[in-house]
C-alpha positions in Angstrom: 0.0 0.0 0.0 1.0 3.5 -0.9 2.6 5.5 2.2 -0.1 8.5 2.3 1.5 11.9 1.8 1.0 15.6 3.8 -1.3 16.5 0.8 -3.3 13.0 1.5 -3.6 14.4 4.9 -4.3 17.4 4.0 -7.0 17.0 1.2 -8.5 14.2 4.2 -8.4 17.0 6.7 -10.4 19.6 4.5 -7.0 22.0 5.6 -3.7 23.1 3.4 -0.6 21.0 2.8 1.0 23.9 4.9 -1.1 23.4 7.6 -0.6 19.9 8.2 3.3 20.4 7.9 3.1 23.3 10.6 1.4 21.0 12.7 3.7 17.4 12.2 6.9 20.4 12.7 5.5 22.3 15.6 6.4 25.5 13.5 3.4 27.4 14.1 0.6 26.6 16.6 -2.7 25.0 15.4 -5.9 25.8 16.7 -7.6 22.7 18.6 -9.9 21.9 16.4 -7.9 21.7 13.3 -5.1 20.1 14.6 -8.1 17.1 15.9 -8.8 16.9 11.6 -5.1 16.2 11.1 -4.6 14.0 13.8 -7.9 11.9 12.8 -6.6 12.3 9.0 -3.5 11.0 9.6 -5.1 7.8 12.0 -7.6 7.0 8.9 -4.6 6.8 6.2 -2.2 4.9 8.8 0.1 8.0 8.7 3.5 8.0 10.5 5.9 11.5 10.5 8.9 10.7 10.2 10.3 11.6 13.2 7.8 9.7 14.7 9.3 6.3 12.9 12.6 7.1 14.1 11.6 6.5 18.0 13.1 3.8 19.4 15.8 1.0 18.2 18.9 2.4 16.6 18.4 4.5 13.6 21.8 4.1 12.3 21.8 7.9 11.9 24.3 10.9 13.3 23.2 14.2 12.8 26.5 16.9 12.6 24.6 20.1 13.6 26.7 23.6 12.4 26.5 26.8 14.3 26.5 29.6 12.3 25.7 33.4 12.3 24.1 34.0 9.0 22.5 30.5 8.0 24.6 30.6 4.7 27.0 27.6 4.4 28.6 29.3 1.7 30.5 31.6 3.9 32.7 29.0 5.5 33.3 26.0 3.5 35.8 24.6 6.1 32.2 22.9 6.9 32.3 20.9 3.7 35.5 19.3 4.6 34.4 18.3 8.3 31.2 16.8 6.7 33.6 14.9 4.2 35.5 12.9 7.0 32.6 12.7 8.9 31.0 10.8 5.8 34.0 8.7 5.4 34.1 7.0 9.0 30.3 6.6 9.4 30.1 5.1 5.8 32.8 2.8 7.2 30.2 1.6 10.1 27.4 1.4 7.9 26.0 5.0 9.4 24.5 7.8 7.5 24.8 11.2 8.1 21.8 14.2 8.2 22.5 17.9 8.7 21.3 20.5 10.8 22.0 24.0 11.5 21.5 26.3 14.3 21.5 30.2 13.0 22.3 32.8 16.1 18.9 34.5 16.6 17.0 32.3 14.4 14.4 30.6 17.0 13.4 28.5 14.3 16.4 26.6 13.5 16.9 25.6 16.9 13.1 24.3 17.2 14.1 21.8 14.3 17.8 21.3 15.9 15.5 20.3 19.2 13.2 18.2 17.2 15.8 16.0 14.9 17.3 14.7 18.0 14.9 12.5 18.2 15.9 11.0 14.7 19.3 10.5 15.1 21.5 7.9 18.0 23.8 10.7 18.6 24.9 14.2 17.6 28.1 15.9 16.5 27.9 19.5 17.2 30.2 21.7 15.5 31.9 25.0 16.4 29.0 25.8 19.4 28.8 29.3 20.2 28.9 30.8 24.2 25.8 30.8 25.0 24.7 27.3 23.6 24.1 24.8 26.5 23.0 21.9 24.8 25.2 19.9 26.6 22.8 19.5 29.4 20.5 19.0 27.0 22.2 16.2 25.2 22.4 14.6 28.5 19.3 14.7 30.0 17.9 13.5 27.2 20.7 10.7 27.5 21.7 11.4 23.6 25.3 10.6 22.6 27.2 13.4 21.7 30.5 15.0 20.8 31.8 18.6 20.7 33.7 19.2 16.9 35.6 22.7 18.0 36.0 24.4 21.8 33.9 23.5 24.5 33.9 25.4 27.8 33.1 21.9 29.9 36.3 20.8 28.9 35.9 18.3 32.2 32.3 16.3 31.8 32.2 15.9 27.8 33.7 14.5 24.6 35.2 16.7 22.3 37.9 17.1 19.1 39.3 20.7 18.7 42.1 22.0 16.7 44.9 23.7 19.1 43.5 27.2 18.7 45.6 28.8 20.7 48.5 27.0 19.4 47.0 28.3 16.1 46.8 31.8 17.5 50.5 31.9 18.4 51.7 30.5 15.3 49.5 33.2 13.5 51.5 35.8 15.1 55.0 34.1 15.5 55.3 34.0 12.2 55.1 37.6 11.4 56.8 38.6 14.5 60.0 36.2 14.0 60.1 38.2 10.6 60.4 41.8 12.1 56.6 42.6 11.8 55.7 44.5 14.3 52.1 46.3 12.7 49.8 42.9 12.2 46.1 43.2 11.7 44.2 40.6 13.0 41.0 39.6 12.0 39.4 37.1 14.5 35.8 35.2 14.3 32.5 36.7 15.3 33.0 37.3 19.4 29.9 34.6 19.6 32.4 31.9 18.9 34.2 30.8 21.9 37.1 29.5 19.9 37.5 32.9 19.0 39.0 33.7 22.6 40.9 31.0 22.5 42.8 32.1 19.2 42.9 36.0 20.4 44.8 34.2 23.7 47.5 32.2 21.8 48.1 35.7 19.4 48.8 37.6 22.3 51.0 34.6 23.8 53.2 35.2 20.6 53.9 38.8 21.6 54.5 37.8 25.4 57.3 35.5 24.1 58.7 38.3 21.9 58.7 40.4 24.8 56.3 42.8 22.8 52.5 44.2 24.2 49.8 43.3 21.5 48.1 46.4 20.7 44.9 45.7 21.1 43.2 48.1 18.5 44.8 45.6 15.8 42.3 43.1 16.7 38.9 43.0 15.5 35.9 40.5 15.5 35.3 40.2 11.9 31.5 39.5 10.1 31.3 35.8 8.7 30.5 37.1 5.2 33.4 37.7 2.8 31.5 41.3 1.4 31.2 42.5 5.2 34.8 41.7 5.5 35.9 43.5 2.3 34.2 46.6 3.6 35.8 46.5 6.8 39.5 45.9 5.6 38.5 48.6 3.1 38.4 50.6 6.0 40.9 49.3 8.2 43.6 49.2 5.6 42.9 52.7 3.8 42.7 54.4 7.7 46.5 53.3 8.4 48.5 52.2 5.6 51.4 51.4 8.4 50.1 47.3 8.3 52.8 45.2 7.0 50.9 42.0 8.0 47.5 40.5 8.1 46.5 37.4 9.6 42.4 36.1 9.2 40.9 33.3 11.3 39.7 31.8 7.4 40.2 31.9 3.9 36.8 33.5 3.5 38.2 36.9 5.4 41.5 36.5 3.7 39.5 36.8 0.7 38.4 40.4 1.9 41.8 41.5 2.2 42.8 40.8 -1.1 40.3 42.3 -2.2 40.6 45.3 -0.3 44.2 44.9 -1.1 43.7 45.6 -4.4 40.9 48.3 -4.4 43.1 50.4 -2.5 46.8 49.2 -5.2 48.6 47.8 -2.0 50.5 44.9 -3.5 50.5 41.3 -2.0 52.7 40.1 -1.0 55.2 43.2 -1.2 53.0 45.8 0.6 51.3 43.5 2.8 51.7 40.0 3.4 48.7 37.7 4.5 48.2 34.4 6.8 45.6 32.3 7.0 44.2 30.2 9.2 41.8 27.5 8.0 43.1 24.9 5.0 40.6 24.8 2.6 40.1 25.0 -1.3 40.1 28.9 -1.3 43.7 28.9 -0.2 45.0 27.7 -3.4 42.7 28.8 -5.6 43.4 32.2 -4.9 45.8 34.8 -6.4 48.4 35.1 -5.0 47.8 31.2 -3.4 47.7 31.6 0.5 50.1 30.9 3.3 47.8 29.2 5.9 47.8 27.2 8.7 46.2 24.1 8.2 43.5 22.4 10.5 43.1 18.9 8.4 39.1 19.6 8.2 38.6 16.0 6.8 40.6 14.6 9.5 38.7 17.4 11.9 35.7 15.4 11.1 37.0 11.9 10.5 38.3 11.9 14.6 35.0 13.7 16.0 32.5 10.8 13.8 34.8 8.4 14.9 34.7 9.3 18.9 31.2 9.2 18.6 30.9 5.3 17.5 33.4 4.6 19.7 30.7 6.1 22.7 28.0 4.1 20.6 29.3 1.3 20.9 30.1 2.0 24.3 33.7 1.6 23.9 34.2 4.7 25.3 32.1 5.6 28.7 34.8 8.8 30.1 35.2 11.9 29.0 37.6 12.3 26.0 39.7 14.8 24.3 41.6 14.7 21.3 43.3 18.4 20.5 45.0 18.2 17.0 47.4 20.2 15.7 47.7 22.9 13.1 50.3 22.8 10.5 52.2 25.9 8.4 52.0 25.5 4.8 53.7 29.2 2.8 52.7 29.8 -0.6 52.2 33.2 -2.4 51.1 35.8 -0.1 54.1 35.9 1.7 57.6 36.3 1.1 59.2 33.7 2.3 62.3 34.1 4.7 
């Protein structure tokens, strides 16, 4: 027999397709009385929702969730590389993987983030911002779970991060070993709590120079590469004393050469530029980019592969595996 669709329900119901889908969701309330048609609708035609189905038993399903400021995936495609090695170790266990995301100030991606826990045996949750505290969430609902990126109970949960701060002082040990003492650097949003951890590891650079970080060089840059061209517009045509810029991603880097450019400051014999971050954008742009490189896929393939270990209750403590960040120079630097 044909599995009965929203529009059987609906057209059953008397009541839109939309209706019936804002009720199975929960993204709008339903008055009473309609929401009794669509339940008696979907009794008649032997309809189950699909999150529904997924109660109970294993599901053979992770769900990698993404926080993100803007909802567009576009702006950081270091995401596509975590996703790959996730893919590649749950393929390898016969898993499959689904995809959330969890938008700051978007009350309706985390309604659907809440809701596809219940369709997945455990969660990978990537890059969580400050005030996220799922954690207890995760656990009271006694839902397998591990941190991709910086958590702040660093004592109670499961996580793999990249050495941030480690990435932070690289960042600036390599301009500073070189005699640059101006450096711009352009951090991720202030939401992110790696974000502190890569500011502390810049200013450790300095310390170990026996230099003070000036603190006006530091800025909290937007996620989206246009924002960040218009601020490094700014930043760079205001004091034209920058030797040096380093950028938490390829995305902002992006911005500077841009910037870079619009203002005839030439790259890398003006102002040379480190990245932090490792994906496609580095080489594909001109000049190619000097970054520090996280290993996304292998990012991924550690933090899916912690979480079988957990499912399969081969691992019942706490865990931590912090990975290192590796220097790879290319074109928009000058090399020693």
């Amino acid at each position: 027999m044909k599995q009965a669709t929203l529009a059987d329900i609906a057209a059953s119901a008397g009541v839109s397709p939309a209706t019936v889908s804002y009720y199975f969701s929960g993204r709008k309330k339903i008055s009473a009385p309609v929401a009794e048609k669509i339940a008696e609708a979907a009794k008649k035609l032997n309809y189950t929702p699909l999150h529904a189905a997924f109660r109970g038993g294993a599901k053979k399903i992770v769900n990698m969730c993404v926080s993100m400021e803007n909802g567009d995936l576009s702006d950081n495609i270091y995401y596509l590389g975590l996703m790959n090695g996730i893919m590649d170790c749950l393929a390898e266990d016969g898993y499959q993987l689904m995809f959330s995301r969890l938008v700051y100030g978007d009350a309706e991606s985390h309604s659907h983030f809440l809701k596809s826990m219940e369709m997945a045996d455990g969660i990978i949750l990537c890059n969580p911002r400050k005030d996220h505290r799922f954690e207890d969430e995760f656990q009271e609902r006694n839902i397998p779970f591990v941190i991709l990126g910086a958590s702040e109970k660093t004592g109670s949960v499961f996580y793999v991060d990249v050495d941030m701060r480690g990435i932070g002082f690289q960042g600036a040990d390599f301009f500073l070993a070189r005699g640059h003492r101006r450096i711009l650097y352009l951090n991720m949003p202030e939401t992110m709590t790696q974000s502190q951890h890569r500011l502390d590891g810049f200013r450790m650079a300095y310390t170990r120079h026996g230099l003070v970080f000036n603190e006006e060089d530091h800025f909290y840059a937007p996620a989206g590469m246009e924002e960040a061209f218009e601020l490094v517009k700014r930043l760079l045509g205001e004091n034209r004393r920058y030797t040096a810029v380093v950028t938490a991603n390829e995305v902002l880097a992006q911005g500077v050469i841009r910037a870079a450019r619009n203002l005839r400051i030439d790259i890398p014999g003006k102002l040379e530029i480190l990245s932090m971050g490792g994906t496609v954008l580095g080489i594909c742009t001109v000049p190619s980019l000097t970054i520090i490189d996280f290993n996304s896929h292998r990012h991924g393939y550690e933090a899916a592969k912690l979480l079988l270990e957990i499912l399969h209750r081969k691992r019942v403590t706490p865990f931590h595996m912090i990975l290192p960040g590796s220097l790879v120079e290319r074109g928009s630097t000058r090399g020693k």
